[in-house]
N, C-alpha and C positions, 0 to 999 in steps of 0.2 A: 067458551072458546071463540075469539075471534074469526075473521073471515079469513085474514093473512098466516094465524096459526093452522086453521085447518088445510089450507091450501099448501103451507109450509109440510106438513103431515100428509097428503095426498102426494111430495112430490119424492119425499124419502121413503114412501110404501112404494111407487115406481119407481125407485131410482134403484130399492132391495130385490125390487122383481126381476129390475133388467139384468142385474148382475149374478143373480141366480140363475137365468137362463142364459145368460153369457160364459158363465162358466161351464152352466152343465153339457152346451153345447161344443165348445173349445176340448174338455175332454172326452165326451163322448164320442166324436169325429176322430180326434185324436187315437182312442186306446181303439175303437172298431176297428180299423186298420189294419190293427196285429192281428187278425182271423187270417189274413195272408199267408203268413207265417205258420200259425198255427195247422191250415189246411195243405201246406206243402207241406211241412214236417209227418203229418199223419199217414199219408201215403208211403213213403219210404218207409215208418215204424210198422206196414203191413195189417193196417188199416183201410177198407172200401173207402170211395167216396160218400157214400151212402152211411157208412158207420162214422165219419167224419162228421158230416151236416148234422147227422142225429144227434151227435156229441153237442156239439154246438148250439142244438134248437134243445134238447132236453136238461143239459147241464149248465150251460152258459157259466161256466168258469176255467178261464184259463190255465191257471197255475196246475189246477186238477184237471182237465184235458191233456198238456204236454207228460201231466202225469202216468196215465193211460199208454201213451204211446211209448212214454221210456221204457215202461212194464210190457208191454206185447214185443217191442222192437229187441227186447233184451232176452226175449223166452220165455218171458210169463205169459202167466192168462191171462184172459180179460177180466175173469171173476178178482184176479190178483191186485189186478190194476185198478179194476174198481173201489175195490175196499180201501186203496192206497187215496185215491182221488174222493172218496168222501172221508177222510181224515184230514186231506188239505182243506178241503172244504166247509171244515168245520168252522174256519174263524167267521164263513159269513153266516151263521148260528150262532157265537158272538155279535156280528156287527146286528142282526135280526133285532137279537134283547135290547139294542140301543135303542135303535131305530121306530119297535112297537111302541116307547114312549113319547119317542118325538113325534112319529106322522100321526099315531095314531088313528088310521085308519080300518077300518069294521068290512063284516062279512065278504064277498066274493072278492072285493079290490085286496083285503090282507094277503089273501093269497098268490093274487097276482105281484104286488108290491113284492112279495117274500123272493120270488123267481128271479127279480132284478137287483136281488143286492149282492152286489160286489164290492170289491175294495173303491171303486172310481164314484160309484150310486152313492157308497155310506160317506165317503169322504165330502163331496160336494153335498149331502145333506147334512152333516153334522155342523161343518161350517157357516152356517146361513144362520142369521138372527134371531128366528122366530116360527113357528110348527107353520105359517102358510110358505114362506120361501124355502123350508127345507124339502116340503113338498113340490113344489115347482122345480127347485132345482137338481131332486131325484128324480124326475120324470123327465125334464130335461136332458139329463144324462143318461137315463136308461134306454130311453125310444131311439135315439141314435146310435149308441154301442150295442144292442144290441141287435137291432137293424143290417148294421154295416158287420157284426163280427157273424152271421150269418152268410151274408153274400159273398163277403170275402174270404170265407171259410170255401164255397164252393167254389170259387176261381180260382182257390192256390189247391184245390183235390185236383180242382179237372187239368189245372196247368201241370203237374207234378204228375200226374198218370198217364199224361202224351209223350211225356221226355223220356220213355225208356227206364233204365237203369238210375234211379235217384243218385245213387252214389257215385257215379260217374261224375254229378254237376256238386257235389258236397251236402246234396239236400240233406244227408244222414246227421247232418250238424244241428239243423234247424234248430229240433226240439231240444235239445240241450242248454243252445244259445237263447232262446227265445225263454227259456224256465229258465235259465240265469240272469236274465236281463226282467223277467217279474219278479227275481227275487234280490234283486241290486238296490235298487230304491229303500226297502226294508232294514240296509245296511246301515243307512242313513237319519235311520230313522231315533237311533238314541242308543243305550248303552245294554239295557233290557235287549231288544230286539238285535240286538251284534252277538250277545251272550246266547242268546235262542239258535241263531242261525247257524252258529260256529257249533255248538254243542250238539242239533241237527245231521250236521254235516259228518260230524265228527262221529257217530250214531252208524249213520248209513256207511262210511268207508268201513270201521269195522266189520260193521253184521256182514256186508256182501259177501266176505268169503267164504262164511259158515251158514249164513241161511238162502234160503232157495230165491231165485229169482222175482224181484216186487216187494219184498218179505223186508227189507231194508228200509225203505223207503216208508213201508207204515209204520213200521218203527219208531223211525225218525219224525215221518209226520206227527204221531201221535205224542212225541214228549215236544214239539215245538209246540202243538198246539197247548196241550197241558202246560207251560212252562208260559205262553203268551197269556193264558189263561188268570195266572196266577198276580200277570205286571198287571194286567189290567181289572184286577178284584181289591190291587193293593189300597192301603188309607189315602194315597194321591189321589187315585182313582174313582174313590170312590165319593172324596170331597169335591173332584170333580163335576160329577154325577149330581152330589145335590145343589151345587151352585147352579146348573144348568135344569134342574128341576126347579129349581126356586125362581129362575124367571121365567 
């Protein structure tokens, strides 16, 4: 290899680095944000501050947080809520089986690495060219979402429990809007994922009138997840998978 080939190759390994951590920072700043939201919404669904932050430091998924709070805000339990919110939860158990091939990362980090995958971590790492940039740019995105969905978790509790009556200012909306605006993107996403979401939905308005409060909603979570489960095991998929093994 020449000097001007290696040099050439030293400047496209930097040029893959920058742009992995240019992305992962761009949406990890980005999606932290919405803790905001999410920490306003919590309080009016008759959730502590306290049980807020905790949601947020021990769960760290959104979609399955607003979940929680629809489920208490509406007369369930927590125990209700939570069964519902690890059934959302499931696809990053999906995105996990990706992901252990790609970073491949061993003992105490698997673990940690596991806590920070979300839909924003798996996406900006699956994207990236190669197992060093998918690494860089999942940790790029994780250290700052979840950072920021933390902090801003505690400033939309503590703002949202000084105001009084939340439904006086519309907070009651929050969570509904904010879980409809994680699951808009998904709509978009193909023809698979419209069929899931509709058939989902269409799941939850039935059951609510005959099953108990939360009871809907896992339901629902669970044939979405099963149903997403199935697009992505399909022969696309899975020729996918080995073209992306194969380099």
């Amino acid at each position: 290899m020449s000097a001007a080939e290696y040099a050439a190759g030293e400047t496209g390994t930097r040029t893959r680095e920058a742009n992995a951590v240019r992305d992962g920072l761009n949406i990890g700043f980005s999606s932290g944000i919405s803790g905001l939201a999410w920490g306003a919404a919590a309080i009016p669904a008759g959730l502590s501050v306290q049980q807020a932050c905790a949601l947020s430091f021990l769960a760290f998924s959104g979609a399955s947080q607003f979940a929680v709070a629809g489920v208490v805000a509406g007369g369930g339990g927590l125990l209700t809520g939570t069964l519902g919110a690890v059934l959302l939860a499931g696809r990053n158990a999906l995105y996990g089986l990706r992901l252990a091939d790609l970073l491949r990362v061993r003992g105490w980090r698997r673990a940690t690495y596991a806590h920070f995958i979300v839909d924003e971590t798996a996406a900006v790492a699956t994207a990236q060219p190669d197992r060093a940039t998918a690494r860089l740019g999942f940790l790029a995105t994780a250290i700052p979402i979840y950072a920021l969905w933390n902090i801003t978790t505690l400033l939309g509790a503590l703002g949202a429990s000084r105001l009084g009556d939340p439904k006086m200012y519309g907070l009651d909306l929050l969570g509904p809007a904010m879980f409809l605006a994680l699951l808009w993107p998904r709509l978009s996403a193909g023809p698979v994922e419209v069929r899931v979401a509709l058939t989902g939905a269409l799941i939850a308005v039935v059951a609510t009138p005959v099953m108990p409060t939360g009871v809907p909603i896992m339901v629902a979570a669970l044939a979405a997840l099963l149903g997403l489960r199935g697009a992505g095991t399909g022969p696309d998929a899975r020729a996918d998978l080995r073209r992306e093994r194969a380099t």
